[in-house]
PDB file of N, CA, C and O in Angstrom:
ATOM      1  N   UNK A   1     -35.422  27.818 -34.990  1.00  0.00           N
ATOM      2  CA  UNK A   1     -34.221  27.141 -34.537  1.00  0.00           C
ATOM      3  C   UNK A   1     -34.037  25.872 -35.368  1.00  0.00           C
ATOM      4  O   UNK A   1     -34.940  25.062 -35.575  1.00  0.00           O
ATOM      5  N   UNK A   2     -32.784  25.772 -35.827  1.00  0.00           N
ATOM      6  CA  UNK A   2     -32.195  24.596 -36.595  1.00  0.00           C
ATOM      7  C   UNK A   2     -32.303  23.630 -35.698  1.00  0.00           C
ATOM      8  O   UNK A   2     -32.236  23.759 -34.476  1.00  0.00           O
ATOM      9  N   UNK A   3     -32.533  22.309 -36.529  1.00  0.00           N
ATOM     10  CA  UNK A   3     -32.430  20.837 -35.672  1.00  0.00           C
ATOM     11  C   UNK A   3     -30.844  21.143 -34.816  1.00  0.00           C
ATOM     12  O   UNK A   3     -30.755  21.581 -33.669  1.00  0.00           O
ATOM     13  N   UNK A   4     -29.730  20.795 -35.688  1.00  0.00           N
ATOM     14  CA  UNK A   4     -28.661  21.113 -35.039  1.00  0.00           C
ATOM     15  C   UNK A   4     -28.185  22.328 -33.879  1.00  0.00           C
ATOM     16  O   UNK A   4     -27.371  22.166 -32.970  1.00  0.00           O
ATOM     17  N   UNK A   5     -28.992  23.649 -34.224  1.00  0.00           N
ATOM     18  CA  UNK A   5     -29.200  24.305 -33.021  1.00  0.00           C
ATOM     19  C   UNK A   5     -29.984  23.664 -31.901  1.00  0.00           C
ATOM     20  O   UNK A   5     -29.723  23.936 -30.730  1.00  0.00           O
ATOM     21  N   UNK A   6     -30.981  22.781 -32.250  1.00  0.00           N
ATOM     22  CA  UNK A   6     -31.645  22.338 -30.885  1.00  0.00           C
ATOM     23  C   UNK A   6     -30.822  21.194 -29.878  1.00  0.00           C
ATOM     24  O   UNK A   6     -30.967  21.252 -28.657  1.00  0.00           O
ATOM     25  N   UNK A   7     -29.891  20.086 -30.565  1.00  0.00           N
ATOM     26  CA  UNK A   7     -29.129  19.299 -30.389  1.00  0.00           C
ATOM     27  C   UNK A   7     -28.199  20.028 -29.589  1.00  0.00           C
ATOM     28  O   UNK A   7     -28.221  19.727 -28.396  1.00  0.00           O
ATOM     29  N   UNK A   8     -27.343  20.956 -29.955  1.00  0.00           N
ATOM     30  CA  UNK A   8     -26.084  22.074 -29.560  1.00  0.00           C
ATOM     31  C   UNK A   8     -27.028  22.159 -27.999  1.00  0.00           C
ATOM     32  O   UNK A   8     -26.636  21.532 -27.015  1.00  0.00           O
ATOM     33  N   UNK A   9     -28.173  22.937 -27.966  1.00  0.00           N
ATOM     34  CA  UNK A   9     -28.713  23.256 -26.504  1.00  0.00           C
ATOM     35  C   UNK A   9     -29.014  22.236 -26.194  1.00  0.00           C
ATOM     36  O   UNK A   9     -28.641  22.260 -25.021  1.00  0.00           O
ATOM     37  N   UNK A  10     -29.520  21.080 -26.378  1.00  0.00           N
ATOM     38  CA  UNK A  10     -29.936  20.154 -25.625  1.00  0.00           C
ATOM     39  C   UNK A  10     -28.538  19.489 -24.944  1.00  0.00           C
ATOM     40  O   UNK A  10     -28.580  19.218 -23.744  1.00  0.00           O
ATOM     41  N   UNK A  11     -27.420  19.250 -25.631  1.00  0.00           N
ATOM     42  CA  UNK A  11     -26.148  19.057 -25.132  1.00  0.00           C
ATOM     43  C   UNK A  11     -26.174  19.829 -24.207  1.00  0.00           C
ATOM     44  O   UNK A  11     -26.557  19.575 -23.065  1.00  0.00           O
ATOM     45  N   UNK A  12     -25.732  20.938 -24.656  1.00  0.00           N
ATOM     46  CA  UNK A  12     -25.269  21.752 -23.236  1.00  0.00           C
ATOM     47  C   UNK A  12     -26.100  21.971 -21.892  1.00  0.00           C
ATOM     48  O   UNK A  12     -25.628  22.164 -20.772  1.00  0.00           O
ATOM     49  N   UNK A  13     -27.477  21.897 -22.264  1.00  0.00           N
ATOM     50  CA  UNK A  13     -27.989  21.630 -21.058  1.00  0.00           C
ATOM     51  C   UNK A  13     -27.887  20.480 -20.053  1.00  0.00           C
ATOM     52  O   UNK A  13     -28.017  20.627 -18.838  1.00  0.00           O
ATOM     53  N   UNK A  14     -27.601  19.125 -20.778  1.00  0.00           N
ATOM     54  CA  UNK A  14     -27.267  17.445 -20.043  1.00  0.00           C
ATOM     55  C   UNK A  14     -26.217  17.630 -20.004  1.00  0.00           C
ATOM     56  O   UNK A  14     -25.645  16.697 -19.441  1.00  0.00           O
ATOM     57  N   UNK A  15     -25.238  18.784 -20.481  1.00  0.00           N
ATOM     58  CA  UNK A  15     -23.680  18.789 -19.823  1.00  0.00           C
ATOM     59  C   UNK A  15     -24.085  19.411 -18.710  1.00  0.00           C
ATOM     60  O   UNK A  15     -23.155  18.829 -18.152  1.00  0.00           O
ATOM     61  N   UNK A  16     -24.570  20.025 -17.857  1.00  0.00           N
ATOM     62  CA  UNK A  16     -25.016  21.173 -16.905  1.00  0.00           C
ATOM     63  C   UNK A  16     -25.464  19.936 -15.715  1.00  0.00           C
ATOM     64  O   UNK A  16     -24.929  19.710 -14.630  1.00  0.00           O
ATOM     65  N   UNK A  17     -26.457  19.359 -16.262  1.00  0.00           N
ATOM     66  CA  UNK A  17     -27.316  18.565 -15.593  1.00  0.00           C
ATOM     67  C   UNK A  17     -26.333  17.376 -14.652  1.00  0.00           C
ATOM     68  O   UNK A  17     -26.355  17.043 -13.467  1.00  0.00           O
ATOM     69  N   UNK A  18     -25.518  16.965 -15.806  1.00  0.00           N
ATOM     70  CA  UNK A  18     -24.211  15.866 -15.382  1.00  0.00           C
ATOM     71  C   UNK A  18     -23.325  16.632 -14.359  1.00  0.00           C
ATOM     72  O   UNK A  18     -23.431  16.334 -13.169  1.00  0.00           O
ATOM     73  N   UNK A  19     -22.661  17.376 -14.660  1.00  0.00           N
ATOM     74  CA  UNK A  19     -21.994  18.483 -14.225  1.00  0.00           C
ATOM     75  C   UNK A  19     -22.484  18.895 -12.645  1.00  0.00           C
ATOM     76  O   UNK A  19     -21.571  18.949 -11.821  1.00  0.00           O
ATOM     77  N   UNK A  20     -23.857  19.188 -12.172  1.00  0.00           N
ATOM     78  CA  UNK A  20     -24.180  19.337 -11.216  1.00  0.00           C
ATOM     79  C   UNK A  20     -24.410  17.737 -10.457  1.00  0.00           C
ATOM     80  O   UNK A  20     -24.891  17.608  -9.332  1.00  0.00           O
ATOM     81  N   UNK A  21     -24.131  17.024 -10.999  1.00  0.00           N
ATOM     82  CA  UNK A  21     -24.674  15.592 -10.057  1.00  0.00           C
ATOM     83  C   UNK A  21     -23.446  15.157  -9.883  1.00  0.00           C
ATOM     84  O   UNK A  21     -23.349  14.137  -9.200  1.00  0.00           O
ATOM     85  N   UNK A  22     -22.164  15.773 -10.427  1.00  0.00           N
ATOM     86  CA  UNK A  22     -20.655  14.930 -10.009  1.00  0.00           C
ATOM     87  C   UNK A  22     -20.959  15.020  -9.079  1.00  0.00           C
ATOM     88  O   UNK A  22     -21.648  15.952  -8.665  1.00  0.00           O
ATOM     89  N   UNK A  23     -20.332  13.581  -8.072  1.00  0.00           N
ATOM     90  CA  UNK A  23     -19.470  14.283  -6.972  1.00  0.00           C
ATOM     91  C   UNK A  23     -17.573  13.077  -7.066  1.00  0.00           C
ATOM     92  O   UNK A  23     -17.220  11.909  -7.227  1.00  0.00           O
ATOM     93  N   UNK A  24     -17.056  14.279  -6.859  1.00  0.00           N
ATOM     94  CA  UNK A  24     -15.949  13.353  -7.102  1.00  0.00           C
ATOM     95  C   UNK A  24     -15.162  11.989  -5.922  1.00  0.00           C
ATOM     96  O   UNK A  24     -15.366  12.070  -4.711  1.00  0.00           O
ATOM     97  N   UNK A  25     -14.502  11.101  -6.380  1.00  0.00           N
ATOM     98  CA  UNK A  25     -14.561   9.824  -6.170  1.00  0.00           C
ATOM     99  C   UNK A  25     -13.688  10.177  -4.442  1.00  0.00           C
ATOM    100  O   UNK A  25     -12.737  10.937  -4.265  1.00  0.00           O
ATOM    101  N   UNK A  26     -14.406   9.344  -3.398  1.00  0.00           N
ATOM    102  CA  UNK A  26     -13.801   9.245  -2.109  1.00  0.00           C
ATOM    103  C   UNK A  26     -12.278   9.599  -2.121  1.00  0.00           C
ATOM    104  O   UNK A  26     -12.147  10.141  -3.218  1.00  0.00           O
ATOM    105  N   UNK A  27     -11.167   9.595  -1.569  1.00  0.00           N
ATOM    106  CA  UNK A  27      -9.723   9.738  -1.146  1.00  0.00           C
ATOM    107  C   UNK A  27      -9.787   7.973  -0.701  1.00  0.00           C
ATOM    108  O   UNK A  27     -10.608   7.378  -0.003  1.00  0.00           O
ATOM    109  N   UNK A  28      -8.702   7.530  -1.344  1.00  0.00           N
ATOM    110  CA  UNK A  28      -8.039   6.248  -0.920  1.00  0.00           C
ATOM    111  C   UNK A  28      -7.738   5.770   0.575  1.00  0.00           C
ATOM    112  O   UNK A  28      -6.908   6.342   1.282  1.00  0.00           O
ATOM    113  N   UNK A  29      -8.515   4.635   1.004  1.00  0.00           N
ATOM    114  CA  UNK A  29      -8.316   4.485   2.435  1.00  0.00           C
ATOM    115  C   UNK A  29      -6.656   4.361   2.989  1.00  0.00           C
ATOM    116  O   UNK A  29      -5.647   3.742   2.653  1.00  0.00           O
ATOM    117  N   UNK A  30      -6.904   4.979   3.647  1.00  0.00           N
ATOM    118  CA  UNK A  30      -5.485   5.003   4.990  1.00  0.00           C
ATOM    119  C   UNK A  30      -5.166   3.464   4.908  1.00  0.00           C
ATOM    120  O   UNK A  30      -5.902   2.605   4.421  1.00  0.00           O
ATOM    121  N   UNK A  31      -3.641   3.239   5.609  1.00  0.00           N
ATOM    122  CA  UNK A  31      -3.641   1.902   6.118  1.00  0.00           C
ATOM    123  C   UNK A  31      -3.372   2.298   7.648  1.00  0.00           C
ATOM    124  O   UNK A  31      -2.922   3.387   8.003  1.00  0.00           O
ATOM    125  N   UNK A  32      -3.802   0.996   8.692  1.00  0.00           N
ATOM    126  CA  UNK A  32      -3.605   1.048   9.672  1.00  0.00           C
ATOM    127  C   UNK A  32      -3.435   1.997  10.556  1.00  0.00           C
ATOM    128  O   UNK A  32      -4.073   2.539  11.459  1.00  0.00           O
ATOM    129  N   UNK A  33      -1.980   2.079   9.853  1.00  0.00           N
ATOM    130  CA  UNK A  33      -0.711   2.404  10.624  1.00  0.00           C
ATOM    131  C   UNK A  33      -0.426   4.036  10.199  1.00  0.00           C
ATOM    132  O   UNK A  33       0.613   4.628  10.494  1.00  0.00           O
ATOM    133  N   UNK A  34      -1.478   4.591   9.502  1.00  0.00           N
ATOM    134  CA  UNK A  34      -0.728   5.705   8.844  1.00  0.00           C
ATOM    135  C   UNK A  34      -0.671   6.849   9.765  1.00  0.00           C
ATOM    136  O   UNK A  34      -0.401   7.866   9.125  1.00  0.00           O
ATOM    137  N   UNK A  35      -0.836   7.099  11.154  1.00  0.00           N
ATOM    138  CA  UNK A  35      -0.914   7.917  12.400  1.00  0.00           C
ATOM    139  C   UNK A  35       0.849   7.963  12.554  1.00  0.00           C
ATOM    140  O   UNK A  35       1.648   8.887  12.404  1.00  0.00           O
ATOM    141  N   UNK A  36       1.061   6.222  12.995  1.00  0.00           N
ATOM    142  CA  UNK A  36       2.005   6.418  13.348  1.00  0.00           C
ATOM    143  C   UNK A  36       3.333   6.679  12.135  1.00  0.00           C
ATOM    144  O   UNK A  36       4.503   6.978  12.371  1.00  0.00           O
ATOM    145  N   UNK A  37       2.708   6.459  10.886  1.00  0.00           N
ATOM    146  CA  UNK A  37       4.079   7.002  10.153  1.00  0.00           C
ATOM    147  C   UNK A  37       3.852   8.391   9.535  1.00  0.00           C
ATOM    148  O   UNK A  37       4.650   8.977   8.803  1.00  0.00           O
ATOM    149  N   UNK A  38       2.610   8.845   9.949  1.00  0.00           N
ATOM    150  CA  UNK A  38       2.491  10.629   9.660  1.00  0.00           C
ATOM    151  C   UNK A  38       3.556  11.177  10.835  1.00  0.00           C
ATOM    152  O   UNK A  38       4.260  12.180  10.715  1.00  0.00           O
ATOM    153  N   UNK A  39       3.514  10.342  11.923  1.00  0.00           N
ATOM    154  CA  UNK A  39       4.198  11.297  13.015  1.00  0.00           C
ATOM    155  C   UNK A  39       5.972  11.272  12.947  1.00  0.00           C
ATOM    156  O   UNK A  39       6.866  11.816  13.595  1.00  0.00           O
ATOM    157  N   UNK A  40       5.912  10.377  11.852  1.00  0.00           N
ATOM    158  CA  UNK A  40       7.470  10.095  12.046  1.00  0.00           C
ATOM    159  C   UNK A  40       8.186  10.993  10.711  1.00  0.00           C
ATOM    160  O   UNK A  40       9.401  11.045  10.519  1.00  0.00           O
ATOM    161  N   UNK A  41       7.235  11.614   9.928  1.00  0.00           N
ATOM    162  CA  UNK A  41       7.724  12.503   8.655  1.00  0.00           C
ATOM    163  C   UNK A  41       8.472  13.472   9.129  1.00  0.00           C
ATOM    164  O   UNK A  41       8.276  13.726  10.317  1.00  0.00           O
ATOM    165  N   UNK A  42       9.063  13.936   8.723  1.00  0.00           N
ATOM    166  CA  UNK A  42       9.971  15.234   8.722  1.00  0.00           C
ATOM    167  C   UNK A  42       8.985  16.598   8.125  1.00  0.00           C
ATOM    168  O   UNK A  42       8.426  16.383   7.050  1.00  0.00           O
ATOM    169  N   UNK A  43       8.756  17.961   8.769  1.00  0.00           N
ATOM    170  CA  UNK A  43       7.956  18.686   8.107  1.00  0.00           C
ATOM    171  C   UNK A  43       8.041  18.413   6.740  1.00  0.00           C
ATOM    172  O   UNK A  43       7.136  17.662   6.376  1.00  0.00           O
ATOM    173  N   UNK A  44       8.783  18.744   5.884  1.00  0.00           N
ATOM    174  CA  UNK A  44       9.452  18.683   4.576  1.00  0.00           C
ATOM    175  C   UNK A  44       8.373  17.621   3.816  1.00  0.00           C
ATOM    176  O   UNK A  44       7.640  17.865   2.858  1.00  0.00           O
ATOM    177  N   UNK A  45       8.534  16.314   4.598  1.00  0.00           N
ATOM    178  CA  UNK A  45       7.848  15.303   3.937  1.00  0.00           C
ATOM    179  C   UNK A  45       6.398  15.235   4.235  1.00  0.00           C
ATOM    180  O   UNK A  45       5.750  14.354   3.671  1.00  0.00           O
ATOM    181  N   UNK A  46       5.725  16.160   5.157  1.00  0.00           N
ATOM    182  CA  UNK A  46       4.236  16.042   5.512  1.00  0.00           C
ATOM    183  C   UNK A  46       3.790  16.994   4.441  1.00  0.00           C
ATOM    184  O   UNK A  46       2.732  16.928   3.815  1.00  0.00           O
ATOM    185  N   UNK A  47       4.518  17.679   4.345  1.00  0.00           N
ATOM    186  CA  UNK A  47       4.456  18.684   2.847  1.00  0.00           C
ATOM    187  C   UNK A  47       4.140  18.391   1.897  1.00  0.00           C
ATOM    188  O   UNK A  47       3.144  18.926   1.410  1.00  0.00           O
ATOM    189  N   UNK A  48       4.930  17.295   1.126  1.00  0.00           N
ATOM    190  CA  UNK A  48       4.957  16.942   0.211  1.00  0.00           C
ATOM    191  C   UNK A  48       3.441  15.808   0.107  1.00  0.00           C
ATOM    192  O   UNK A  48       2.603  15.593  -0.769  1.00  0.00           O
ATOM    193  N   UNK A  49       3.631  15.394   1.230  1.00  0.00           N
ATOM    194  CA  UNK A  49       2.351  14.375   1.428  1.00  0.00           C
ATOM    195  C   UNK A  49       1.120  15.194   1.037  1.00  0.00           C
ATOM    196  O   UNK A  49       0.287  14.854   0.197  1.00  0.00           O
ATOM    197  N   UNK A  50       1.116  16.657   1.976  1.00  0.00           N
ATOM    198  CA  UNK A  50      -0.782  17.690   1.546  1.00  0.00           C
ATOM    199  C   UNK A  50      -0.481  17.468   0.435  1.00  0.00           C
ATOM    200  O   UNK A  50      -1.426  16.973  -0.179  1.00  0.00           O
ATOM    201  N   UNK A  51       0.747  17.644  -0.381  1.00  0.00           N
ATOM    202  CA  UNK A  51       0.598  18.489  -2.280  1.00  0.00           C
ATOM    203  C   UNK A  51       0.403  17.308  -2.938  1.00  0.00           C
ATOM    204  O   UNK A  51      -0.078  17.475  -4.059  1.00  0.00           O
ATOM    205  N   UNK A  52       0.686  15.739  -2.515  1.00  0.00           N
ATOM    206  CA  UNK A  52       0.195  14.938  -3.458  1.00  0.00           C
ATOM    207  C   UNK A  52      -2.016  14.122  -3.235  1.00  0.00           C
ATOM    208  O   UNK A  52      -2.724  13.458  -3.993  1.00  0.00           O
ATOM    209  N   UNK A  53      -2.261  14.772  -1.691  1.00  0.00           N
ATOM    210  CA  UNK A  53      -3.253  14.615  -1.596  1.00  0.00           C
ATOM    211  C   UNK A  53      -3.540  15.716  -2.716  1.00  0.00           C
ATOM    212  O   UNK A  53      -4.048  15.388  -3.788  1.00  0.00           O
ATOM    213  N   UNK A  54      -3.284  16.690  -2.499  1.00  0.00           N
ATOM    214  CA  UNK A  54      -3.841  18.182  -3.341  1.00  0.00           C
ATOM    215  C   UNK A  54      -4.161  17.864  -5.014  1.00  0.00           C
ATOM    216  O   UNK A  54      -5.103  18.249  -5.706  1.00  0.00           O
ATOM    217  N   UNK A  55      -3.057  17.058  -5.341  1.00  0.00           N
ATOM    218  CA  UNK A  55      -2.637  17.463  -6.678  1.00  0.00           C
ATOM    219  C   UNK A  55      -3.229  15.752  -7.247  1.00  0.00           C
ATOM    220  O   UNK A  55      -3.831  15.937  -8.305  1.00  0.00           O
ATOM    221  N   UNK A  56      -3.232  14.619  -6.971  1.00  0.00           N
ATOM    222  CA  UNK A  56      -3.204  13.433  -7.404  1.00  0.00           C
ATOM    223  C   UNK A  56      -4.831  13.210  -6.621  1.00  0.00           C
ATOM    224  O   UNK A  56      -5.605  12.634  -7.387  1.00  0.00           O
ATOM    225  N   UNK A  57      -5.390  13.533  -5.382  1.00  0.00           N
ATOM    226  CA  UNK A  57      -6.908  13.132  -4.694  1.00  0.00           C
ATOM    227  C   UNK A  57      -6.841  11.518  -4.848  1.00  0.00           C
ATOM    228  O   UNK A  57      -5.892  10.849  -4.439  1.00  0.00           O
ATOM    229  N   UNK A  58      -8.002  10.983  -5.506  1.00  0.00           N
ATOM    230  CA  UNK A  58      -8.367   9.911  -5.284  1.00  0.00           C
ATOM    231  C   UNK A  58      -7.376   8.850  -6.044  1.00  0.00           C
ATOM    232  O   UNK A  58      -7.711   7.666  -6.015  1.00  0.00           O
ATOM    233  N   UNK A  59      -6.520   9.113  -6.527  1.00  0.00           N
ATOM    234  CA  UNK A  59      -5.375   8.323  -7.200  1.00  0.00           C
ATOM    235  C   UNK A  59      -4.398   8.399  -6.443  1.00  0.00           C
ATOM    236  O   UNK A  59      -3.362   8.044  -7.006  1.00  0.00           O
ATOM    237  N   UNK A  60      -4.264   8.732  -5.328  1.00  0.00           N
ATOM    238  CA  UNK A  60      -3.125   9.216  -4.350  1.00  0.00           C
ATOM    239  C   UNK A  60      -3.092   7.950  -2.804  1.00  0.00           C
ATOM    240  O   UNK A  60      -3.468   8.176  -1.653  1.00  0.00           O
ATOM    241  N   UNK A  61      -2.499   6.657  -3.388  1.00  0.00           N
ATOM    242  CA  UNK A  61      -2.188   5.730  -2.155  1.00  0.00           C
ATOM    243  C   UNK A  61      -0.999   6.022  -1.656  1.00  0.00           C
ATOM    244  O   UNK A  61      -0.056   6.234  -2.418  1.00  0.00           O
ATOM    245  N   UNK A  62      -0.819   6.094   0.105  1.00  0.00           N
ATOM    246  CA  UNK A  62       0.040   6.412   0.303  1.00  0.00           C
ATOM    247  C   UNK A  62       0.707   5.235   0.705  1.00  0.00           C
ATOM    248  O   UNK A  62       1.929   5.239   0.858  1.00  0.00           O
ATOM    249  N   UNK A  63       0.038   4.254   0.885  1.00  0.00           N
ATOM    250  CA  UNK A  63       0.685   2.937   0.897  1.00  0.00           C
ATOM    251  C   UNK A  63       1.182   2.278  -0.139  1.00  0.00           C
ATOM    252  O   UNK A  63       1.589   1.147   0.129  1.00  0.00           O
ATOM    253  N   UNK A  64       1.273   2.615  -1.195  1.00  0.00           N
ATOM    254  CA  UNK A  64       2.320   2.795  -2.179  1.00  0.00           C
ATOM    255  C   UNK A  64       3.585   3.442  -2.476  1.00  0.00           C
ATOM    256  O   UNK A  64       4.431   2.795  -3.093  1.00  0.00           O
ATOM    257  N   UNK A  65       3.783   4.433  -2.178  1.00  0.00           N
ATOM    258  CA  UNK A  65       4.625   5.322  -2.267  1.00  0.00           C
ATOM    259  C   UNK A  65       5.775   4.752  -1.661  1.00  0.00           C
ATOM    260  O   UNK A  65       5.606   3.835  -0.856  1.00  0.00           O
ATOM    261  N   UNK A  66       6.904   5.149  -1.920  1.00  0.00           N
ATOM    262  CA  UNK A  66       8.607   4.880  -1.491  1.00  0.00           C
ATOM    263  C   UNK A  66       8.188   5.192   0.064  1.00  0.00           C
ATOM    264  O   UNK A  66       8.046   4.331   0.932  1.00  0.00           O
ATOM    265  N   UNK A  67       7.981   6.947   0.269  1.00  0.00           N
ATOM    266  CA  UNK A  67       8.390   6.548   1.722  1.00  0.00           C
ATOM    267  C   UNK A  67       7.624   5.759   2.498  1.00  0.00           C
ATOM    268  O   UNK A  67       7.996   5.593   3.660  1.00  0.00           O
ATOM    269  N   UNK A  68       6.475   5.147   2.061  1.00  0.00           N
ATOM    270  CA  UNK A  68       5.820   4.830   3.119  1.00  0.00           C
ATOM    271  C   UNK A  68       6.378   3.389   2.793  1.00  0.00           C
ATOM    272  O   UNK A  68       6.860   2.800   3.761  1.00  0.00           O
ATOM    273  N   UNK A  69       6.386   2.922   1.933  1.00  0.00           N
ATOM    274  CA  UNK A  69       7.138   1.527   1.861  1.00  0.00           C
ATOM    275  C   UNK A  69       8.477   1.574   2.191  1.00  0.00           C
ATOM    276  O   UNK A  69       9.032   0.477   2.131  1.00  0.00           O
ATOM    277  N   UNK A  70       9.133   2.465   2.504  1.00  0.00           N
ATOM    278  CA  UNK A  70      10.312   2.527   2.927  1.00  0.00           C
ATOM    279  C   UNK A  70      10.745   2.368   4.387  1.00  0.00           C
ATOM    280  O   UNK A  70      11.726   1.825   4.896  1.00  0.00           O
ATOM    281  N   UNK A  71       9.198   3.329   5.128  1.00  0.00           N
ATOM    282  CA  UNK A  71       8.900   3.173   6.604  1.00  0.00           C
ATOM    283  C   UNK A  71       8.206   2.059   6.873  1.00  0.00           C
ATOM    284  O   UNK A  71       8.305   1.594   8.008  1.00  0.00           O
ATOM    285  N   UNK A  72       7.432   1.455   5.974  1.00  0.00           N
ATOM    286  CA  UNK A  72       7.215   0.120   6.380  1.00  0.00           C
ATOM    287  C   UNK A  72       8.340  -1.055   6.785  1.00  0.00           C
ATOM    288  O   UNK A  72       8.510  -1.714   7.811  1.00  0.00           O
ATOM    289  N   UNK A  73       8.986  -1.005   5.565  1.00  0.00           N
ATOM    290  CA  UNK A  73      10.043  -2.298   5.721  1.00  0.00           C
ATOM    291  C   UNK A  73      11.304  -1.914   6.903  1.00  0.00           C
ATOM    292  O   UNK A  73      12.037  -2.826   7.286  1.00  0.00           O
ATOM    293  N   UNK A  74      11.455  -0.726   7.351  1.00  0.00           N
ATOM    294  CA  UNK A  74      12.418  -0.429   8.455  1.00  0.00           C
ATOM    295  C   UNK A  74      11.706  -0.652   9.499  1.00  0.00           C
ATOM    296  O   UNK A  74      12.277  -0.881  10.565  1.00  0.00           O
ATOM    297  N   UNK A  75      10.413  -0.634   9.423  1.00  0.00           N
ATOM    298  CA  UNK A  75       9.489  -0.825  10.842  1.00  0.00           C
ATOM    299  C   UNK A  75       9.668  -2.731  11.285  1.00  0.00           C
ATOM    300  O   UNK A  75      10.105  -3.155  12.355  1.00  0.00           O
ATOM    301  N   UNK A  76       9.326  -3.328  10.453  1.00  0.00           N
ATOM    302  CA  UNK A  76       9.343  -4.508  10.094  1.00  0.00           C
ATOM    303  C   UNK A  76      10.499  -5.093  10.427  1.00  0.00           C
ATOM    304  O   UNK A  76      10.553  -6.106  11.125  1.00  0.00           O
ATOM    305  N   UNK A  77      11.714  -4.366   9.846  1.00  0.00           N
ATOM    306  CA  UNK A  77      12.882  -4.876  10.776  1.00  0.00           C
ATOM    307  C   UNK A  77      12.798  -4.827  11.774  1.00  0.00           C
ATOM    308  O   UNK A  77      12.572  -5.892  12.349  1.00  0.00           O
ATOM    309  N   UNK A  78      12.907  -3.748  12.481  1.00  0.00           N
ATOM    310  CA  UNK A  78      13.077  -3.220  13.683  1.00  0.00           C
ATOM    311  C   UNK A  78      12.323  -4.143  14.518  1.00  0.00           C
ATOM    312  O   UNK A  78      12.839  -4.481  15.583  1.00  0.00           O
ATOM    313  N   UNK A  79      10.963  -4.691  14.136  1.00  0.00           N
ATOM    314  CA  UNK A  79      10.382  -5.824  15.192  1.00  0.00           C
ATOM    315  C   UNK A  79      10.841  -6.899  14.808  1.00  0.00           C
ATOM    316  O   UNK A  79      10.724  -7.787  15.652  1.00  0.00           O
ATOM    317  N   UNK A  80      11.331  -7.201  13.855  1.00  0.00           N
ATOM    318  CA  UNK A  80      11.941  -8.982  13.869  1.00  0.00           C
ATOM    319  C   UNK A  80      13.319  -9.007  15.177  1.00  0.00           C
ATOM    320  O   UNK A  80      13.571  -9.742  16.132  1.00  0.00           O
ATOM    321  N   UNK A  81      13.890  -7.914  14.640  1.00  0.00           N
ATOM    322  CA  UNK A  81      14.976  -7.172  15.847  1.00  0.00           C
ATOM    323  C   UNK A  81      14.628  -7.529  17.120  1.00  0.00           C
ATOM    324  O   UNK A  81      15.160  -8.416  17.788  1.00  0.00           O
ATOM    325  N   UNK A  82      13.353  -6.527  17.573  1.00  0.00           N
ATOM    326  CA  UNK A  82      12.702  -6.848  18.904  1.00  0.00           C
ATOM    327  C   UNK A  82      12.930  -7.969  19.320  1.00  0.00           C
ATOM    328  O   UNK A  82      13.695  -8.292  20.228  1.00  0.00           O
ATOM    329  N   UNK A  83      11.913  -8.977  18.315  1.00  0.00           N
ATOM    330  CA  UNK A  83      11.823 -10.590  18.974  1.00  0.00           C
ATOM    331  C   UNK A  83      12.925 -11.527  19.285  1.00  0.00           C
ATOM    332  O   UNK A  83      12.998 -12.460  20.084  1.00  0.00           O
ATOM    333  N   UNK A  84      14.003 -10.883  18.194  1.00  0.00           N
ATOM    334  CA  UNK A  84      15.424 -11.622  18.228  1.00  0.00           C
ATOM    335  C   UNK A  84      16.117 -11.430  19.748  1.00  0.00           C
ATOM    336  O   UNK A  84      16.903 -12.257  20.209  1.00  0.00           O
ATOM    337  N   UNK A  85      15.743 -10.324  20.387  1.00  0.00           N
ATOM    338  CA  UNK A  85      16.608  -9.897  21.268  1.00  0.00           C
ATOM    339  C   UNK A  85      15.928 -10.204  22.663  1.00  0.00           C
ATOM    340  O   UNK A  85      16.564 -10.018  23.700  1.00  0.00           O
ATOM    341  N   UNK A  86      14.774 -10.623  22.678  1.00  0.00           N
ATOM    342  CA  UNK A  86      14.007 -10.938  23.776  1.00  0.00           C
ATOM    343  C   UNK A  86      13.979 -12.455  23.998  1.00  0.00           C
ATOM    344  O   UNK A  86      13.341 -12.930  24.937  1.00  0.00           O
TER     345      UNK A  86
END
């Protein structure tokens, strides 16, 4: 066996070795509140929510995203609202 043949297997074996010790990186913590704005999605949009857990995993904040910043800041009204009216 050639030096370079031994190198070639020794690679591929510490690719194997690496390979079996991944484990891939946690899912991005929830905020708070994310119960109550899962319950307020429309099927359509809980949908879309599995396929970007599915497809994006640990790069996937949902406290980023439009709708959830979208349901944030209408929530937010809605209690300044509250206090105004009490």
């Amino acid at each position: 066996m050639s030096f370079s043949d031994h190198l070639k297997s020794t690679n591929i074996l510490l690719s194997l070795i690496i390979m079996q010790r991944y484990t891939p990186p946690k899912p991005a913590p929830l905020p708070l509140d994310f119960d109550e704005f899962y319950g307020s999605l429309t099927d359509k949009e809980k949908e879309l929510h599995e396929l970007a857990i599915e497809k994006l995993g640990s790069s996937y904040f949902i406290q980023w995203t439009h709708m959830y910043t979208k349901w944030s800041k209408n929530k937010a009204l809605k209690s300044k609202e509250d206090e105004k009216s009490n």
